[in-house]
Each structure stands twice: as structure tokens, then as C-alpha cells.
N, CA, C and O atoms as a Tripos MOL2 file, in Angstrom:
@<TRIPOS>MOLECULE
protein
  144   143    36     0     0
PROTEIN
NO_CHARGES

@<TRIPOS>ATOM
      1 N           0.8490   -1.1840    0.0000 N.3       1 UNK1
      2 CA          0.0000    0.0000    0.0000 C.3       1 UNK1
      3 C           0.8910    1.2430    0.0000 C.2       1 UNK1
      4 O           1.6100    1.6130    0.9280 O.2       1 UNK1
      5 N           0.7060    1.8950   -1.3340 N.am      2 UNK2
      6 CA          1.6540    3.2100   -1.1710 C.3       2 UNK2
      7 C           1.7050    4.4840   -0.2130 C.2       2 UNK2
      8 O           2.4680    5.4500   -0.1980 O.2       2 UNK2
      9 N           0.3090    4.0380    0.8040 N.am      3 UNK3
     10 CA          0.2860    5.2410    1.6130 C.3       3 UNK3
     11 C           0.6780    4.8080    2.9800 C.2       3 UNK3
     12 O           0.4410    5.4470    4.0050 O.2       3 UNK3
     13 N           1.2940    3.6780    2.9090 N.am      4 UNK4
     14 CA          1.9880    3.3920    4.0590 C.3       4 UNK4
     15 C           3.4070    3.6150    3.8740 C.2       4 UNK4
     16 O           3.9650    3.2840    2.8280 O.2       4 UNK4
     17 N           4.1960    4.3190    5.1250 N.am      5 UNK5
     18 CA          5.5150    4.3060    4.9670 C.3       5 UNK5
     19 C           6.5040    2.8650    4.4020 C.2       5 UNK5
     20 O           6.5410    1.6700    4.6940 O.2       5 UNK5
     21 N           6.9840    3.4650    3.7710 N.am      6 UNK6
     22 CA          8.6640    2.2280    3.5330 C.3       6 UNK6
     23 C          10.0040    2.7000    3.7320 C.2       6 UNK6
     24 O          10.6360    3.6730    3.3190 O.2       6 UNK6
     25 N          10.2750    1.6480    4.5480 N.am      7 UNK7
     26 CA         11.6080    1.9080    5.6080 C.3       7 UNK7
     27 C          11.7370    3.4740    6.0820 C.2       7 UNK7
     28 O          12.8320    4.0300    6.0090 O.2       7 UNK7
     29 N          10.5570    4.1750    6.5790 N.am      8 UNK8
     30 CA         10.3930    5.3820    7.4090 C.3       8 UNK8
     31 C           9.8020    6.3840    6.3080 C.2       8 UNK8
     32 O           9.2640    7.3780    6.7970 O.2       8 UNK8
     33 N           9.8050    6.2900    4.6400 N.am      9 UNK9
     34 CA          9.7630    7.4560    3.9670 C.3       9 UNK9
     35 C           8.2090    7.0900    3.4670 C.2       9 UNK9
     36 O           7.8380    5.9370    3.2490 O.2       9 UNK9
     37 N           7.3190    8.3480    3.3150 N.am     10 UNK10
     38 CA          6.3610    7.8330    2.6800 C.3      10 UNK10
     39 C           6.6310    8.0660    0.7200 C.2      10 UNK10
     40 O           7.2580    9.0040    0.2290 O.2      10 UNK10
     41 N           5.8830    6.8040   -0.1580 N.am     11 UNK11
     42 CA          6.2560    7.0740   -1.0700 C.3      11 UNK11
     43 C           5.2060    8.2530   -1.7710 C.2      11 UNK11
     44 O           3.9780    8.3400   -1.7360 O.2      11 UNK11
     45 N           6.3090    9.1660   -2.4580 N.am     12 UNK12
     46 CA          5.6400   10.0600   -3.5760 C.3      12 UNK12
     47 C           5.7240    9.2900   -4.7940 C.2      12 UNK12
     48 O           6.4260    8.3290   -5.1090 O.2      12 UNK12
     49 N           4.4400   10.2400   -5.6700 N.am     13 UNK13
     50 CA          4.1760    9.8510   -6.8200 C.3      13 UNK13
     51 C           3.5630    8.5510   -7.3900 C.2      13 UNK13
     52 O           3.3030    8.2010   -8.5410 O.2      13 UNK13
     53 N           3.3970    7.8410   -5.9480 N.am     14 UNK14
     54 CA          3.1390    6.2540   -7.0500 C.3      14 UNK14
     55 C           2.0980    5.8080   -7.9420 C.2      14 UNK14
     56 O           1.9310    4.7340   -8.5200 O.2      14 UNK14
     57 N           1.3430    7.0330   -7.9170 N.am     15 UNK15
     58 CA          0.4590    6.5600   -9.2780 C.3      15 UNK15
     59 C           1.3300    7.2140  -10.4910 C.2      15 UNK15
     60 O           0.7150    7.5420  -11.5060 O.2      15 UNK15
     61 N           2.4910    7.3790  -10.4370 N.am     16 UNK16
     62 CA          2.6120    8.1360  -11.9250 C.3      16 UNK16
     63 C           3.5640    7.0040  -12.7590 C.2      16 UNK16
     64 O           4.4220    6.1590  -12.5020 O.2      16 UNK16
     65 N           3.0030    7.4290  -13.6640 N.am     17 UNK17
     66 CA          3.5980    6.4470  -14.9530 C.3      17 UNK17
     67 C           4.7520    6.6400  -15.2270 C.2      17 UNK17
     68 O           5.2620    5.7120  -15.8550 O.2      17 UNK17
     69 N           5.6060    7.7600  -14.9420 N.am     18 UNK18
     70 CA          6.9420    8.0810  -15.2460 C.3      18 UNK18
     71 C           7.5970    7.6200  -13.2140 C.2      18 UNK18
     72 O           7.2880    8.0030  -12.0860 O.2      18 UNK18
     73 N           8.6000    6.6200  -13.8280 N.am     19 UNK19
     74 CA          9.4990    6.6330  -12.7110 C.3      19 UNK19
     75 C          10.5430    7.8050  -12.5430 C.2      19 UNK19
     76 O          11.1380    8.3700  -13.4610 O.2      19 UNK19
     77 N          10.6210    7.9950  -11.5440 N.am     20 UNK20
     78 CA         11.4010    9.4400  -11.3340 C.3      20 UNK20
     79 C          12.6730    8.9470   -9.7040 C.2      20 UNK20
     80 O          12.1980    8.5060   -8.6580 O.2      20 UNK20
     81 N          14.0790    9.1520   -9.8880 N.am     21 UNK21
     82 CA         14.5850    8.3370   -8.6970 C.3      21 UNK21
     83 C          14.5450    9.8030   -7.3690 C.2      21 UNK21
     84 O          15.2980   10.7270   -7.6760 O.2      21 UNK21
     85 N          14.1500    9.9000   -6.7050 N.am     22 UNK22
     86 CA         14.4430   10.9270   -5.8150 C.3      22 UNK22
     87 C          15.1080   10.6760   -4.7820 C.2      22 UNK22
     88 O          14.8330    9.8810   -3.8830 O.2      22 UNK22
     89 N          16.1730   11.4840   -4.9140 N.am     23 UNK23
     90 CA         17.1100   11.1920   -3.1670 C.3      23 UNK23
     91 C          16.7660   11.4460   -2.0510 C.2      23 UNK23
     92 O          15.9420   12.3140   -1.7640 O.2      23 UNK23
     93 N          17.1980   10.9110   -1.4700 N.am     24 UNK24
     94 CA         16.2590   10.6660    0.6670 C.3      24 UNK24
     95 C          17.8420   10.7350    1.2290 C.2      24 UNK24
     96 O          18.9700   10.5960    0.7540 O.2      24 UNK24
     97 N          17.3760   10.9640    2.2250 N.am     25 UNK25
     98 CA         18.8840   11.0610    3.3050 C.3      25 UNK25
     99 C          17.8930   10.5450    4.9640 C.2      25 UNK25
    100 O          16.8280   10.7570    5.5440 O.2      25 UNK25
    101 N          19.2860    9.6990    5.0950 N.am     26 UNK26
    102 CA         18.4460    9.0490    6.7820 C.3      26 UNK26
    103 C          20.0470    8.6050    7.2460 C.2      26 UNK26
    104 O          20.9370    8.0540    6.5980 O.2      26 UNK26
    105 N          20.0030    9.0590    8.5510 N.am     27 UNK27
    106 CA         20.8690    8.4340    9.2470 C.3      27 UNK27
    107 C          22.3350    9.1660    8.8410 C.2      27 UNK27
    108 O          23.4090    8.7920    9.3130 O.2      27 UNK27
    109 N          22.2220   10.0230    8.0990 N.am     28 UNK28
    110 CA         23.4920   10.8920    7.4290 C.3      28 UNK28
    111 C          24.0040    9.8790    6.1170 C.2      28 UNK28
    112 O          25.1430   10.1340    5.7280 O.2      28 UNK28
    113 N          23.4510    9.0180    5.5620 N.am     29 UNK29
    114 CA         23.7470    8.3300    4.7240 C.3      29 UNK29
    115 C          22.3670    8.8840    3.2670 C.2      29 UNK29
    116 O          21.2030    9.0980    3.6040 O.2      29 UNK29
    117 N          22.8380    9.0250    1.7220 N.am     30 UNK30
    118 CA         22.1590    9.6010    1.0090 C.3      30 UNK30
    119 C          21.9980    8.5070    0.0480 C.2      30 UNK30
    120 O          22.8080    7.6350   -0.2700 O.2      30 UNK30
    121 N          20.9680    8.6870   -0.2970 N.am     31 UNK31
    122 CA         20.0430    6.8060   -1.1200 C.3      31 UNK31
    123 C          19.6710    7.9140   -1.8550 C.2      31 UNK31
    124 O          19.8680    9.1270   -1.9250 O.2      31 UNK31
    125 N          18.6590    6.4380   -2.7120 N.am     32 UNK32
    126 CA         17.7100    7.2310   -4.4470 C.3      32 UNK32
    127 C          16.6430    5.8760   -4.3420 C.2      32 UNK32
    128 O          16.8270    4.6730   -4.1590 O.2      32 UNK32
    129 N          15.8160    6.4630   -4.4900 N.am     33 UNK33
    130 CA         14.7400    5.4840   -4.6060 C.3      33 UNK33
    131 C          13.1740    6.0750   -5.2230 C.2      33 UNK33
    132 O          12.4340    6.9450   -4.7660 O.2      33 UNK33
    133 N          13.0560    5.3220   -6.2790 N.am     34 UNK34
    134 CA         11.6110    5.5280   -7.0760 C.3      34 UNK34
    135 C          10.0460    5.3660   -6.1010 C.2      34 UNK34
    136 O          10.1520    5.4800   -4.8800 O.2      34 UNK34
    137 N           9.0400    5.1780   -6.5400 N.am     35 UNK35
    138 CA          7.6840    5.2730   -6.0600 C.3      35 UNK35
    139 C           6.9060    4.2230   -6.9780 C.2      35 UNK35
    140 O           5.8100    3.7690   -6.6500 O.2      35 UNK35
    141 N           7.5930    3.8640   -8.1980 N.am     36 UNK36
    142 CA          6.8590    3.1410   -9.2330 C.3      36 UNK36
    143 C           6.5010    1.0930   -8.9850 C.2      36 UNK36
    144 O           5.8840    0.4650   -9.8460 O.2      36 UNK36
@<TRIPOS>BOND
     1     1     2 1
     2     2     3 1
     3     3     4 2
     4     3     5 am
     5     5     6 1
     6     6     7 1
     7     7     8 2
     8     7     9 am
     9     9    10 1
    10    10    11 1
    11    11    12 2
    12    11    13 am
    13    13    14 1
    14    14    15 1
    15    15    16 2
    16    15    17 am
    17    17    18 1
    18    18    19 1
    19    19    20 2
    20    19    21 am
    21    21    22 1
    22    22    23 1
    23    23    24 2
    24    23    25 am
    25    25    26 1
    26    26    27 1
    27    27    28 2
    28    27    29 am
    29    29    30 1
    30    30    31 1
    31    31    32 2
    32    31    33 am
    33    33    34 1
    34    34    35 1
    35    35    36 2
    36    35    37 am
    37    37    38 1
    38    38    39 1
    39    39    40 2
    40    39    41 am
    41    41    42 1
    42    42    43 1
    43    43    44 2
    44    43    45 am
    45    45    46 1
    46    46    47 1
    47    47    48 2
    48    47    49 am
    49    49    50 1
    50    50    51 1
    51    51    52 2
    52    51    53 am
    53    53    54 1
    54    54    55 1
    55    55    56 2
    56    55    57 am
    57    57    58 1
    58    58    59 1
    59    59    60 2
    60    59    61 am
    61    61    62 1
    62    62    63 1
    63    63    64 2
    64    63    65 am
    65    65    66 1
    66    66    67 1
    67    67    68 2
    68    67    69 am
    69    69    70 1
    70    70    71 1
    71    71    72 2
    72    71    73 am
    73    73    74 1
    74    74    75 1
    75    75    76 2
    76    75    77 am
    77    77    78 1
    78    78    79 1
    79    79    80 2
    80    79    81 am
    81    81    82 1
    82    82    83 1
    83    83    84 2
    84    83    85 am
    85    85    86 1
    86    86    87 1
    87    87    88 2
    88    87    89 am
    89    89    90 1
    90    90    91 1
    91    91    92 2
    92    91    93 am
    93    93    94 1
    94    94    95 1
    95    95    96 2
    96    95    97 am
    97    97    98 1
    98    98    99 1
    99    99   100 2
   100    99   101 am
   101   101   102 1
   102   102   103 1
   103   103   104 2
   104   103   105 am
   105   105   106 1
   106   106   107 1
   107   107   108 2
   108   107   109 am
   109   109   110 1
   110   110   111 1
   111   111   112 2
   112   111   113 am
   113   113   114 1
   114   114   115 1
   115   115   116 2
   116   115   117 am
   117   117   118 1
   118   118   119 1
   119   119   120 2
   120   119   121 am
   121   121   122 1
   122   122   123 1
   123   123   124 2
   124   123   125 am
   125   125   126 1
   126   126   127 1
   127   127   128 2
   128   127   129 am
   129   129   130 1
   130   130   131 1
   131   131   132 2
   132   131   133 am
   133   133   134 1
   134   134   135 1
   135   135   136 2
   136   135   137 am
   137   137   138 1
   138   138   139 1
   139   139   140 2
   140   139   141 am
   141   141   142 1
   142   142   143 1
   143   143   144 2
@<TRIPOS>SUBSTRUCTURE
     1 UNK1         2 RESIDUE 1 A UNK
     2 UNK2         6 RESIDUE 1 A UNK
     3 UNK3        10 RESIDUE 1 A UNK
     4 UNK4        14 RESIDUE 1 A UNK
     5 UNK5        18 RESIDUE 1 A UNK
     6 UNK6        22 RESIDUE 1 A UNK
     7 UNK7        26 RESIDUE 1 A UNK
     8 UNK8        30 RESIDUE 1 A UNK
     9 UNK9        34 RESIDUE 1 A UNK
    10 UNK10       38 RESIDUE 1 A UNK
    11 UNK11       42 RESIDUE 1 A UNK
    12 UNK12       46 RESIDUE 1 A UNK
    13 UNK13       50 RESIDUE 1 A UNK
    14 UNK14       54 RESIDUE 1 A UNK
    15 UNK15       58 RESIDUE 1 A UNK
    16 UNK16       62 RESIDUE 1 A UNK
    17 UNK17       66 RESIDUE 1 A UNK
    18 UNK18       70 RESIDUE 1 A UNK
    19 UNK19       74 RESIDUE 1 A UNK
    20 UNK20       78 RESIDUE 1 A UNK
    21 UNK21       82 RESIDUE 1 A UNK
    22 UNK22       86 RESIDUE 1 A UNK
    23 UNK23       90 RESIDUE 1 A UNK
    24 UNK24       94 RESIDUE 1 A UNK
    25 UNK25       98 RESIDUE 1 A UNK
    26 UNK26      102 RESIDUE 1 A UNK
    27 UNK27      106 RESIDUE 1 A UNK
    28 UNK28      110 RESIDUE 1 A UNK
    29 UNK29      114 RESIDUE 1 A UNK
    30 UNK30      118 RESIDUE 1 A UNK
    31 UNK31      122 RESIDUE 1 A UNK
    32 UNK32      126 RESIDUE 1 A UNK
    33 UNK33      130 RESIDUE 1 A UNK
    34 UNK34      134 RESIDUE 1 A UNK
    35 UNK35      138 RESIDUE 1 A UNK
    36 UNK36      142 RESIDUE 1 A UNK
């Protein structure tokens, strides 16, 4: 369910047809992760 958090972030965008990677930062460490 996309309106539940994953691993703390909630996801944006997940109805959209275009994957898009957006960067998150947790813990002082910087990730990329889609919604699709």
C-alpha cells in the first residue's frame, strides 16, 4: 500500500507512470529510490 511508509519514507508519486529516482537522506547516509 503506497500510503503506508517504507523503511520510514512515505512514497511520492506512485500513481505516476513516469518513474522518477528521488534522493532521501536518513541516518546521514544519502540513497535514491523511485515510487513506481
Amino acid at each position: 500500500d503506497p500510503k503506508l511508509p517504507y523503511h520510514d519514507f512515505i512514497l511520492e508519486d506512485a500513481a505516476s507512470k513516469k518513474c522518477v529516482m528521488k534522493e532521501k537522506k536518513k541516518f546521514g547516509e544519502t540513497f535514491f529510490m523511485c515510487s513506481c
